[in-house]
C-alpha positions in Angstrom: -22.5 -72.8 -141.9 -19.0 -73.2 -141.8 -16.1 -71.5 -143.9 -15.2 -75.1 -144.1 -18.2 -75.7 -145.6 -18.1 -72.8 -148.1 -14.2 -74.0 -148.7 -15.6 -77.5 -149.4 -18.3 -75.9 -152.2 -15.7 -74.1 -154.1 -13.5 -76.9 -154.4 -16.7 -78.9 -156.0 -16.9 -76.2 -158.1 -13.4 -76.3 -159.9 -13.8 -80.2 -160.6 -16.8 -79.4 -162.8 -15.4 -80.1 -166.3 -14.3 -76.7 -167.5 -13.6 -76.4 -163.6 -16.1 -73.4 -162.0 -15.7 -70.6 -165.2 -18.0 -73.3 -166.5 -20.8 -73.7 -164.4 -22.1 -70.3 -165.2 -22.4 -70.7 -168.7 -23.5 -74.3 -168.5 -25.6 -74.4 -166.0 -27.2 -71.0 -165.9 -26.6 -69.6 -169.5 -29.9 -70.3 -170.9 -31.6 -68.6 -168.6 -29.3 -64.7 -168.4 -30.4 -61.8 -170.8 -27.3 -60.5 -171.6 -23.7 -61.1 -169.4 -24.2 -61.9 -165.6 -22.8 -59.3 -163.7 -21.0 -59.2 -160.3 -24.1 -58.5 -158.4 -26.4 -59.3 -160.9 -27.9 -61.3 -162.9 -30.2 -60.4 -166.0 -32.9 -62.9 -166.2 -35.1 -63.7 -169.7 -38.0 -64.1 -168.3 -37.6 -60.9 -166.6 -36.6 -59.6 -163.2 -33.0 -60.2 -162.0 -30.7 -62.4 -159.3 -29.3 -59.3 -157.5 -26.8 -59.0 -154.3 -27.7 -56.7 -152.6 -25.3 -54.0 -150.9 -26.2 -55.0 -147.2 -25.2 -59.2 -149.3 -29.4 -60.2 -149.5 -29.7 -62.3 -152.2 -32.7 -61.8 -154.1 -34.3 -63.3 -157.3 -37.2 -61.4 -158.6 -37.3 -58.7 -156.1 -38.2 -61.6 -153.4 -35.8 -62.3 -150.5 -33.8 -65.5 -150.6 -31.1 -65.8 -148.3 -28.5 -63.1 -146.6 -25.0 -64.2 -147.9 -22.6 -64.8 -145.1 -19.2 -63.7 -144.4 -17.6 -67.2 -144.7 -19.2 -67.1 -147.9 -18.0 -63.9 -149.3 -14.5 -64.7 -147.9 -14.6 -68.0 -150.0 -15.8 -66.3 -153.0 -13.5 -63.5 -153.0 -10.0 -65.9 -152.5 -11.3 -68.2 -155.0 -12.3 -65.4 -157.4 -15.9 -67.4 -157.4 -19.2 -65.4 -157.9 -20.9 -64.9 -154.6 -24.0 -65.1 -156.6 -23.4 -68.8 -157.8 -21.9 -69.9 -154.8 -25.3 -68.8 -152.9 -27.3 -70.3 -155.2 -25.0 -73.7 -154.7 -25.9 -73.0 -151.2 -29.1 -72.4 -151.7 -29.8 -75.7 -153.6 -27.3 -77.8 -151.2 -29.9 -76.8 -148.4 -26.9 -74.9 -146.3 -28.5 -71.2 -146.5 -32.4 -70.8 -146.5 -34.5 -69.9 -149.4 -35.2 -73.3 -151.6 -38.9 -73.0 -151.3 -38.9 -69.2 -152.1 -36.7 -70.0 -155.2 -38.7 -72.8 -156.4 -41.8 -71.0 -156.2 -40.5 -67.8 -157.5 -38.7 -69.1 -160.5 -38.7 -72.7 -160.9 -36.0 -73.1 -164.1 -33.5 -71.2 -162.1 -34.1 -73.0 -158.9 -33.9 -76.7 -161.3 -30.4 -75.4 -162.7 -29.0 -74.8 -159.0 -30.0 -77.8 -158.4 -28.5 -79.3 -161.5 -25.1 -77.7 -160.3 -25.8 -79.0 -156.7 -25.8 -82.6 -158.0 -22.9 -82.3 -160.5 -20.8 -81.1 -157.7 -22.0 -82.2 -154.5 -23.6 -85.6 -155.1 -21.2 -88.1 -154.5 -23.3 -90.3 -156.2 -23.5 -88.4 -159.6 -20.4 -85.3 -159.4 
């Protein structure tokens, strides 16, 4: 994927209402135990969303995807979680992993999806 692409996400992401601080809380607050973390993410049914140090995302201790540098570089001059944007990628089908995410923990995977339509749907974001 491109860092166009990635560039193009983020943007999305600040016309949420409450612009991108917001999507956290909205659309993944029910589901954190406690504050979500810069590379990870307490979950409340147990298990985490982690980055990993070699930038694996992983959900459960399962694999997901391997965040990319255009990624990262778009997170970091955006001041954007890597984590959320991943999982925006992640439900947006532009890094791999939806299947794995679904299966592994279906309410997480239903609220990336829920930001995926609020930000990238032109028919309903």
């Amino acid at each position: 994927m491109s860092r166009k692409t990635w560039e193009e996400l983020a943007w999305q992401l600040t016309r949420l209402p409450g612009g991108a601080a917001a999507a956290l809380p909205d659309f993944f607050g029910a589901l954190l135990d406690g504050e979500a973390e810069e590379r990870r993410w307490p979950l409340r049914e147990g298990g985490c969303v982690e980055r990993l140090p070699n930038e694996e995302l992983r959900v459960g201790g399962t694999p997901l995807a391997t965040l990319p540098p255009e990624l990262l570089e778009v997170a970091r001059e955006t001041g954007l979680s890597p984590i959320l944007l991943g999982l925006l990628g992640v439900a947006a089908g532009d890094l791999e992993g939806d299947r794995r995410l679904k299966a592994v923990h279906p309410r997480l995977d239903g609220a990336a999806k829920d930001l995926m339509l609020m930000t990238v749907c032109r028919l309903c974001g």
